[in-house]
N, C-alpha and C positions, 0 to 999 in steps of 0.2 A: 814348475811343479814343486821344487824342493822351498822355494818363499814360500809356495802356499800352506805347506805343510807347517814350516816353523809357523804361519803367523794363526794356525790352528791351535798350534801347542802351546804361542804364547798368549793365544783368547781361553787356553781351558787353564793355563797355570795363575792367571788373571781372576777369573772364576772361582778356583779353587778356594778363597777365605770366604766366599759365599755361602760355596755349600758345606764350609763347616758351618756358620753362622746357622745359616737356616736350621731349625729341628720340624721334625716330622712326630706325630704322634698316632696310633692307630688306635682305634675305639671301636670294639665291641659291644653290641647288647642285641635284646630280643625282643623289646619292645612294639607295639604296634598303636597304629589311630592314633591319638591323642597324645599318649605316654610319647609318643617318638616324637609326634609333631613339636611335642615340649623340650625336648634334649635337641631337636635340631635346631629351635632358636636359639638354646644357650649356644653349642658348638658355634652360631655362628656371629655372637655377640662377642664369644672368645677371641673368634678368629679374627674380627674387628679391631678388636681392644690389643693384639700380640699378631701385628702384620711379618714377624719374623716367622711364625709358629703354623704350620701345616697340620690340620686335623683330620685324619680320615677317618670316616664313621661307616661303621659297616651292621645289617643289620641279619642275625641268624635266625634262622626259624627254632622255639622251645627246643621244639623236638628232639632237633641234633645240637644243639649250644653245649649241651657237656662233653660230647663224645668230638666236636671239632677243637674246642680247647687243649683237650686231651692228645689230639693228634698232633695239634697245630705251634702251641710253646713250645715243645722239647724241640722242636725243628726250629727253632728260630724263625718260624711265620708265620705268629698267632701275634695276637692283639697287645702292647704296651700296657693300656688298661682295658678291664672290662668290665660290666653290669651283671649283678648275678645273685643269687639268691645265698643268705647263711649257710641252709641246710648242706650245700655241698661245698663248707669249707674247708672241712676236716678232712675230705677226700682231696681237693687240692692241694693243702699243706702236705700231706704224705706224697704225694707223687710230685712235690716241686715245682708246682705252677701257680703256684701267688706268696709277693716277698711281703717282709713287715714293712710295716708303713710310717713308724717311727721312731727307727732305728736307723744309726749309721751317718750317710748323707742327711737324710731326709727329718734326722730330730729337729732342727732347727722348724721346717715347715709344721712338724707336730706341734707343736706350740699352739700353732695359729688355730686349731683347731678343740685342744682340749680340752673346752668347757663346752662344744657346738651342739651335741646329742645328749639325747636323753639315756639314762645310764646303761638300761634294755638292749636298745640295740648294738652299744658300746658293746656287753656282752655277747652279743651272737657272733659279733667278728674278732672276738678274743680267744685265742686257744691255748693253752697252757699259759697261760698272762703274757701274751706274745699279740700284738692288735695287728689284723691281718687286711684289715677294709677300712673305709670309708660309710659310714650309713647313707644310705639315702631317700629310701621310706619301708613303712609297715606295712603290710596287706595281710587280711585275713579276710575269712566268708563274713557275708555279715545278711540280711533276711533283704532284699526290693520286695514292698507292696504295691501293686493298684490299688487306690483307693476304690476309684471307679466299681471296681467287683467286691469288696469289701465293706461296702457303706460306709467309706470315711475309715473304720476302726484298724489298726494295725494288732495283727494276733499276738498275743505274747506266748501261747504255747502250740503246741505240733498237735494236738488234740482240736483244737479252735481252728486251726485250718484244714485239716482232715474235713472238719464241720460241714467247711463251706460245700460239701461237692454238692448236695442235694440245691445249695440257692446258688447255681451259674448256669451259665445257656450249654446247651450240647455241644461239646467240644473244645469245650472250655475248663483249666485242670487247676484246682487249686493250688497246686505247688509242681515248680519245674524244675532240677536239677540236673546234674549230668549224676544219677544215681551207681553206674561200676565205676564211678572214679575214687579211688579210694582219698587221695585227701577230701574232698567233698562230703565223704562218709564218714571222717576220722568224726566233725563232732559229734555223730550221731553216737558214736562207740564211746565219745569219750563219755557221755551222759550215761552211759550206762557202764561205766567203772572201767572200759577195756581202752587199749591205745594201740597203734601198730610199733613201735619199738618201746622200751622200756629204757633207767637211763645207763644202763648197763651193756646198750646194744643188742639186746635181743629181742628178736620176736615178737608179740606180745598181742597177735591177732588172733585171739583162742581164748576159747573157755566160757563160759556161760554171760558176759556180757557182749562178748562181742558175736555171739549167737543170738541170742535177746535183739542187738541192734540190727541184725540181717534180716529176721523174722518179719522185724516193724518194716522193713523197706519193702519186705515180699508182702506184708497184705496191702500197702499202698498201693503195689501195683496192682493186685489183685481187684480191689475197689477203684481203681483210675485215678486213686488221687494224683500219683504223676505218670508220665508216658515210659512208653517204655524205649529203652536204649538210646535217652537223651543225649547228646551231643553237646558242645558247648553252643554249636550254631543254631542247634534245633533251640535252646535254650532263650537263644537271644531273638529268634525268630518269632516265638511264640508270646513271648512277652510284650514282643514290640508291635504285635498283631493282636494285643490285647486277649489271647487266650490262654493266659497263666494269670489266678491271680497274687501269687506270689512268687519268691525264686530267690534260692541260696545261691549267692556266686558272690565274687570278691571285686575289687574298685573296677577291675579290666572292662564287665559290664556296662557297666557307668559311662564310659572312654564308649562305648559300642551303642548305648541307647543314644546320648547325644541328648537335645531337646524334643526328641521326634515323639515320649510318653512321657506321660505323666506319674511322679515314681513319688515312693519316701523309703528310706532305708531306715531299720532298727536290728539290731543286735537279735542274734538266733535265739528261736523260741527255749521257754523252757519245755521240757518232757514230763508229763506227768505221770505215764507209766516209768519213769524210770525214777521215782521220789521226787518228782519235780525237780528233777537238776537239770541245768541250761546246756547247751547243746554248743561243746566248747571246741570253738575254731583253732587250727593252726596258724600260730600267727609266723610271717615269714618277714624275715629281714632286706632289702634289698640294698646292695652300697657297690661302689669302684672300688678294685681291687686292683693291686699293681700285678703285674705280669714278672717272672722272674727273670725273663728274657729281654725287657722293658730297655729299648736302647738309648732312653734318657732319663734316669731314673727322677732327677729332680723335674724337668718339663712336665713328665707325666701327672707326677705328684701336683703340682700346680695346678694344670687341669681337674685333676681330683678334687680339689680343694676350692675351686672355681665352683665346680656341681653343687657343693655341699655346702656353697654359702647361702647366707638369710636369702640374701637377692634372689638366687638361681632355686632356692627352696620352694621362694614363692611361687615363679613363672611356674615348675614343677608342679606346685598344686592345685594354682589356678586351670594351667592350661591342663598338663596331664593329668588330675584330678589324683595326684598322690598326698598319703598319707606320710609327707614329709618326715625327717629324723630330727633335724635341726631347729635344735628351741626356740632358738629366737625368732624364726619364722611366724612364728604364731601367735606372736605379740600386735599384727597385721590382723583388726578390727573384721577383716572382712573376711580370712580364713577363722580364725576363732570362732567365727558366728556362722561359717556356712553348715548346715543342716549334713550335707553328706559325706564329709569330711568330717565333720564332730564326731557325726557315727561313728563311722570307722575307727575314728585315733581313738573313741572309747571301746569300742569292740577287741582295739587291737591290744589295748591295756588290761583284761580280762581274759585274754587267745593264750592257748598255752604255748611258750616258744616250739618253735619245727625243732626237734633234736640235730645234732650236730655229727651226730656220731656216724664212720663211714657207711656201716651197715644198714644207713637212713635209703640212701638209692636201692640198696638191695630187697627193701621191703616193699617198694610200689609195686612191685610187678607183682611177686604172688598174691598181694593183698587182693589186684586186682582182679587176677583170674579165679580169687577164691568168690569175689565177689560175681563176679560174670555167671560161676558155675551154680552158686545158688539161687540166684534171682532170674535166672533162666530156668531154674528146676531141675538143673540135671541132676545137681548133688542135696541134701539135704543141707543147710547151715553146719551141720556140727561137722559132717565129712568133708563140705567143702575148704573149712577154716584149717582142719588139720592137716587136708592134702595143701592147702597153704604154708601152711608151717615144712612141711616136708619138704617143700619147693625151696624156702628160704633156707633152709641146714644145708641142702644139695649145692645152691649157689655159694654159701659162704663159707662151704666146708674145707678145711685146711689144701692149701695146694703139695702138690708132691712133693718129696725130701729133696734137697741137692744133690745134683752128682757131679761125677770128676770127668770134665771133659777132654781127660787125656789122652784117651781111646781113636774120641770123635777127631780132634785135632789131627791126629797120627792118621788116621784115613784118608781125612781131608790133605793132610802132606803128601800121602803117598801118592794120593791120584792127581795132585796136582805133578810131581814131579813125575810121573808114568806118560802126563800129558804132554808136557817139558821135554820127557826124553822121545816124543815121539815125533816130537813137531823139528826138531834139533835130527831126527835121524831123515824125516824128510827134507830138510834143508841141506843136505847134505848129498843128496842124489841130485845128480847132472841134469838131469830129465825135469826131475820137481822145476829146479831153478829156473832153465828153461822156456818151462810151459807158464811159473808163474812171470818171468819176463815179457810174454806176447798178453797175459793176458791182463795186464798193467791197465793197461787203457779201460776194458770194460770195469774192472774193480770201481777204478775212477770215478764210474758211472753210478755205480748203488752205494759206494761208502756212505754216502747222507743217510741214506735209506737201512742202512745196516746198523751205523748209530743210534739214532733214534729209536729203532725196531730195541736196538739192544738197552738202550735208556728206559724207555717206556715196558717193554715188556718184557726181556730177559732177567733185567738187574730185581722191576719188584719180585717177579717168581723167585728166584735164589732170596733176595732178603726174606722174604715169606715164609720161604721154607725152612731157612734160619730160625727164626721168628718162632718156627713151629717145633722147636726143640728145644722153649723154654717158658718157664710157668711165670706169667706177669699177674699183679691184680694190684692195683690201688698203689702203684708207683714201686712195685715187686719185682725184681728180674730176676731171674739166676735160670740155668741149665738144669732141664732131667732130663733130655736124652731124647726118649720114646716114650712116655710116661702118658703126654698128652693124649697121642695115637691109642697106646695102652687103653685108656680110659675111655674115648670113645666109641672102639670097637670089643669091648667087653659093658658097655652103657653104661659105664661109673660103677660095677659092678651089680646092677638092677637086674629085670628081665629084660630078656636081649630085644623084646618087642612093647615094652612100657613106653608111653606117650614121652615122648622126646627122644627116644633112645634115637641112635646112627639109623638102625635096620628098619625101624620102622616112619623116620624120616626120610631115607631114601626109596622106601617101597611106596610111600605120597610120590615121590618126585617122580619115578619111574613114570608111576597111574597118569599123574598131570602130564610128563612130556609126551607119554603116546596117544591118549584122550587129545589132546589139546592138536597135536602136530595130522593127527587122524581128521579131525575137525577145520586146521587149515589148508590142507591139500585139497582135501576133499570139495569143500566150499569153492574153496580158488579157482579149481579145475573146472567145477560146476557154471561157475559164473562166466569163469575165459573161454570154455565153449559156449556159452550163450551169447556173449558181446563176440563172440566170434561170426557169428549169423550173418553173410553178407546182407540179410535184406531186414535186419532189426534197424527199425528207425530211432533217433537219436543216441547212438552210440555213444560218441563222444560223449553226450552230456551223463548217461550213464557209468562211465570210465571214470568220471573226472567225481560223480560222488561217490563210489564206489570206495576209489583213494583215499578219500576224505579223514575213514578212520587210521589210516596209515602213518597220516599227515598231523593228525593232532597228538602234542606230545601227551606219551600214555601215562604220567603222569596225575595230567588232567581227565584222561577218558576216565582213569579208577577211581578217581575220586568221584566225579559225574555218575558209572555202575553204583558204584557205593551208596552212594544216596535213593536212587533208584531201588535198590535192594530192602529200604530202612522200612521196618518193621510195621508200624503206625502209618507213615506219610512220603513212602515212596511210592513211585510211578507202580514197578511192578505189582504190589501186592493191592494196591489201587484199580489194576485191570481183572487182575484174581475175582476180588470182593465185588467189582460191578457184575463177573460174568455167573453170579453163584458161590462161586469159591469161599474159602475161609482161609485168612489171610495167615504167611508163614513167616515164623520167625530164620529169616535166612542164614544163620547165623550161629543158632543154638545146637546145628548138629552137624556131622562131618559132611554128609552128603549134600545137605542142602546151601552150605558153605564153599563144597570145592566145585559144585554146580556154578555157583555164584561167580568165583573164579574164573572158570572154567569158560562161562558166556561172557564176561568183558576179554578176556586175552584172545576168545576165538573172533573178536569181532575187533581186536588190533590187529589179528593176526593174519586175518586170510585175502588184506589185498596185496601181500606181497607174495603170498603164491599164485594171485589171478596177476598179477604184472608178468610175472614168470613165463607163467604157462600161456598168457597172450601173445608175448612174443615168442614162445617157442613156437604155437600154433601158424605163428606167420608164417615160417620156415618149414612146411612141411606141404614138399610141391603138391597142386589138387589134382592132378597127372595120376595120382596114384588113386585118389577116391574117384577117380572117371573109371580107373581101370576096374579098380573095387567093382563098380556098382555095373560096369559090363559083366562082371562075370556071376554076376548073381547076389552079392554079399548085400548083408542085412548090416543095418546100425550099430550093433551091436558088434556085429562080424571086425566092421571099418573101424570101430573105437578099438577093442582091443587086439586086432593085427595090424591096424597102423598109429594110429593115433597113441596110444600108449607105448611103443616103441619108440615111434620118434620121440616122444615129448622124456622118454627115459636120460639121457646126456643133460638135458637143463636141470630138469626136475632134482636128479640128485644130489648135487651140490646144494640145490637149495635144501630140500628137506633137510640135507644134513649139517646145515647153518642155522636152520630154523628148527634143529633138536636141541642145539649148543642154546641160542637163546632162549628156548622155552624152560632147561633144565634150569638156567639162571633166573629168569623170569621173577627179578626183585620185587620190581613195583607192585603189579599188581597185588601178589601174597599179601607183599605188607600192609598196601592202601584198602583195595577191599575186604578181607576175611582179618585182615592183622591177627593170621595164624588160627583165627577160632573156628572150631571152639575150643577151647584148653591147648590150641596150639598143635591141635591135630591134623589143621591143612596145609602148617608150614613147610617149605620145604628147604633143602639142601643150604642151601644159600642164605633164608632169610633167618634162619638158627644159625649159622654161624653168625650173621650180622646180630643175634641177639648177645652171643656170647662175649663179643667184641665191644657193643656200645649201650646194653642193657644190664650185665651179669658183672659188675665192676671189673669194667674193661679187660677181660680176661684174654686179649690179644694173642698169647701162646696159643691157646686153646682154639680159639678162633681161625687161626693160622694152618693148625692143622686139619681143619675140617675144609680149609680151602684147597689142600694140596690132596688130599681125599676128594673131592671135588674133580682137581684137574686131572687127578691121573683115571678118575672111572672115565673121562670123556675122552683121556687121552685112547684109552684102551680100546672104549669103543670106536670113536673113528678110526682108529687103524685097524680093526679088524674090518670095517665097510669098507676101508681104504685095497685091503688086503681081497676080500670077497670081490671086489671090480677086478 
């Protein structure tokens, strides 16, 4: 045994000049189709060409790419480098998650690159004259036409295509957008003199032009020139089925249609209502960024510089149809000349750069729900944009003063050393000692189980709660105390029942967890005494689709409701319209939004109260309903004096497993209703996750709406704990 072990020690001490040699490099981005399939050939010509060098490539969905960065650097287990857009580098550089990139070690490799980009996008990744990326292409919107529905001509202004609706077939929409997305709107405002930040970082979605542009998009809808509550999918779908004959989106499109239509891209119309000025895109920078965490600062940098050469520019443009950074690239006969890329690189040269500035994240949200509230009607344009503005002051309004955690520490001392002397007075009794002697052996048994219990869910509750006694934002820490708490059980000092407030987000959650838990008992119990039926044929097969929805992650079923819900060209409002009906915007109001809700989670939800309640029903001897039904009792009688008593010991546990879940019930909130309308269906949870990864990472804040959270569940189950 003891050979075997040295000649272990002396195969890993052998090994050891290895795995210094070897480096490892981790790469993020968020690319998809095409754009990926082009960065996977480069990684793996690298990896070819540097047999020392381990590349791991990882790909994040948009959605969360900032908010996992955010989590993931400061802990040391985020990305080396990563792909990412300008606009959010000013908010990186302040919170210490991307180093310069020509500075220090790494001057030497700056070299190799400082004449590579054109000077634009130089700019976007420079902050104080500090160069923080690598470019690696342009994107901005720019107009796809069919010719096909167009006769050949491409529109040059938004007037000419409005034109078209009276010469397409029914059902067919001259122009298709994702119309509440507010960068997709940005150039519509920007033609009419308004922008969503200013360069000063404020605001700047207000006031008569950027109501002028809301107006135009509300009688669009009104006349059908586009659909309504377009999607990006819906976008790509429609076009590619030939029922748009035109459609603002940017290169990602392109990567999405493929060869499968027939397309030409031109630069966004002019507006002629707005003095004929052009309808100016946000242009967006995209480059590698080194990570500050990066545990090979030079290796990384090489990779970097690998992406952003001519060679790998090309592959990049060819294959992932990017609008490359690196000039020299395009000295290559066959990018210079291609049609959809020429576009683009000139659309991008005329796109007004994305501001840089932190308050840039903080403006898409209310931009959006200002846009959601008017184009659904609920607010006028002008009330909409203000209660927009009002959104944005809320989010970015100053965090609370510091305080002196001398207090707090002093507490935290005392109770620890009160815990100290108490655990020291029981070690100290004969008896203690003792009893913990014999029971040595069983501890033996659950320590794994107590660890773990304590890793995973003891330590984040205490960090949490930490957490929640200090004001974070955009790389912000310091201690207030109770400030947090303060603030959202006073609503930032609003009315106590204003759309977002505590009280009246938890008065949603309440409604959803007893609607919803009402809905899965009920169902469950309904269905497990029917498949309880000794003489119902095919059972089993019944049982097993029954689970079905149980079985898929929910996930996938919300997004699947979600669509079904869509306003135009979902299933439900599809069976409405055949049967009579006139079709509903599911979406535009609380009720018809937390209905919405309310039917995907009840149809996650209720085969695990029928698995439940089928096996409790096994267990419940038929001795008694033989007796039952000698002594005269009715159905009714036999359900609720036997059948609801027994089935009472199963049943409660679950329901009250299945209130905890429902209270939290992320997914669905976010996937189908995403809080609408104005955020009126959100509940407990998915508000704090806004505060957290949408409201510049306001993690204190967020922190304590979870610890509020756990104590309203804590309270109530122990008082049902308590009532048993």
């Amino acid at each position: 045994m003891k050979h075997r072990v040295a000649a272990l020690l002396a195969l890993a001490l052998a090994l050891l000049p290895l795995a210094a040699w070897a480096q490892s490099i981790t790469l993020w981005h968020a690319y998809r189709d095409d754009e990926r399939a082009a960065l996977d050939r480069l990684v793996d010509t690298y990896r070819a060409a540097h047999p020392g060098v381990t590349v791991d490539v990882l790909a994040v969905p948009f959605d969360a790419y900032a908010s996992k960065l955010e989590s993931a650097i400061p802990h040391g287990h985020g990305p080396d480098v990563f792909i990412d857009a300008h606009e959010r580098l000013a908010s990186y550089v302040s919170r210490g998650l991307v180093a310069p990139v020509a500075t220090g070690d790494l001057a030497p490799l700056a070299a190799r690159f400082a004449e590579r980009f054109d000077g634009a996008s130089v700019r976007a990744f420079t902050v104080r004259g500090v160069l923080y990326g690598l470019p690696l292409s342009i994107k901005c919107a720019a107009l796809y036409v069919n010719p096909a529905l167009t006769h050949g001509e491409v529109p040059t202004t938004l007037e000419a295509i409005e034109a078209l609706r009276g010469q397409l077939p029914t059902g067919t929409f001259p122009l298709v957008y994702e119309s509440q997305n507010a960068y997709l709107h940005a150039p519509l405002a920007h033609a009419y003199g308004s922008a969503l930040l200013d360069d000063q970082g404020r605001y700047a979605f207000v006031g008569e032009g950027a109501e002028r542009s809301v107006e135009r998009v509300r009688r669009m809808l009104r006349a059908q020139v586009i659909p309504d509550e377009a999607s990006g999918a819906l976008v790509s779908q429609l076009f590619l089925e030939g029922r748009a004959a035109t459609a603002i989106s940017g290169p990602w499109l392109a990567a999405e249609l493929g060869d499968r239509v027939r397309y030409v891209v031109a630069p966004l119309p002019r507006v002629l209502d707005a003095n004929g000025r052009p309808m100016e895109p946000y242009a967006t920078v995209e480059g590698a960024m080194l990570s500050t965490r990066a545990h090979d600062r030079v290796a990384t940098m090489e990779l970097a510089v690998f992406l952003t050469s001519a060679e790998s520019a090309r592959v990049r443009a060819r294959v992932g149809h990017q609008v490359v950074s690196t000039e020299a690239a395009w000295d290559d006969p066959s990018l210079a000349n291609d049609p959809l890329l020429g576009t683009f690189r000139a659309a991008a040269r005329t796109a007004r750069p994305m501001p840089t500035h932190p308050n840039m994240r903080a403006a898409w949200e209310p931009a959006r729900q200002a846009l959601v509230k008017a184009l659904r009607g609920d607010r006028s344009p002008h009330d909409a944009l203000l209660e927009g503005a009002r959104r944005f002051a809320d989010v970015t309004r100053p965090l609370p003063p510091p305080r002196d955690a001398t207090l707090a520490q002093l507490a935290v001392g005392l109770v620890a050393l009160a815990l100290a002397m108490a655990a020291v007075r029981e070690a100290r009794d004969p008896d203690f000692r003792r009893d913990l002697r014999r029971s040595l052996p069983a501890y033996a048994w659950v320590t794994h189980a107590a660890v773990i219990l304590a890793a995973l869910v003891v330590a984040p509750l205490v960090i949490g709660a930490a957490t929640s006694l200090y004001a974070t934002r955009e790389g912000q820490s310091y201690y207030v105390g109770l400030a947090n708490y303060v603030d959202i059980l006073t609503a930032r000092g609003g009315p106590l029942f204003a759309t977002g407030s505590f009280y009246r987000v938890l008065a949603v959650t309440v409604l959803w967890t007893v609607v919803n838990l009402a809905l899965h008992v009920g169902l469950g119990l309904a269905l497990a005494l029917l498949l309880s039926r000794p003489l119902l044929k095919m059972r089993a097969l019944y049982r097993v689709l029954l689970i079905l929805p149980w079985a898929v992650p929910s996930y996938v079923t919300a997004l699947a409701w979600k669509g079904m819900f869509h306003r135009q060209f979902g299933a439900v409002n599809a069976i409405i319209t055949w049967a009579g009906g006139e079709a509903v915007s599911w979406f535009a109001r609380f009720s018809t939004a937390f209905a919405a809700n309310v039917a995907t989670n009840a149809w996650l939800g209720f085969p695990f109260m029928m698995v439940v309640s089928i096996g409790a029903l096994a267990g419940i001897p038929k001795d008694l309903y033989e007796a039952a039904s000698v002594d005269g009792a009715t159905a009714w009688q036999q359900f609720t004096k036997i059948t609801l008593p027994m089935l009472r010991p199963s049943l409660g546990p679950s329901i009250a497993m299945g209130a905890v879940w429902t209270f939290n019930q992320f997914n669905v909130v976010f996937l189908v209703s995403g809080g609408e309308p104005d955020g009126e269906t959100d509940i407990l949870v998915s508000e704090a996750y806004r505060w957290a990864f949408t409201r510049q990472a306001q993690y204190g804040y967020a922190a304590a709406y979870a610890v509020l959270i756990f104590a309203l569940l804590a309270i109530v189950t122990r008082r049902k704990e308590g009532a048993r």
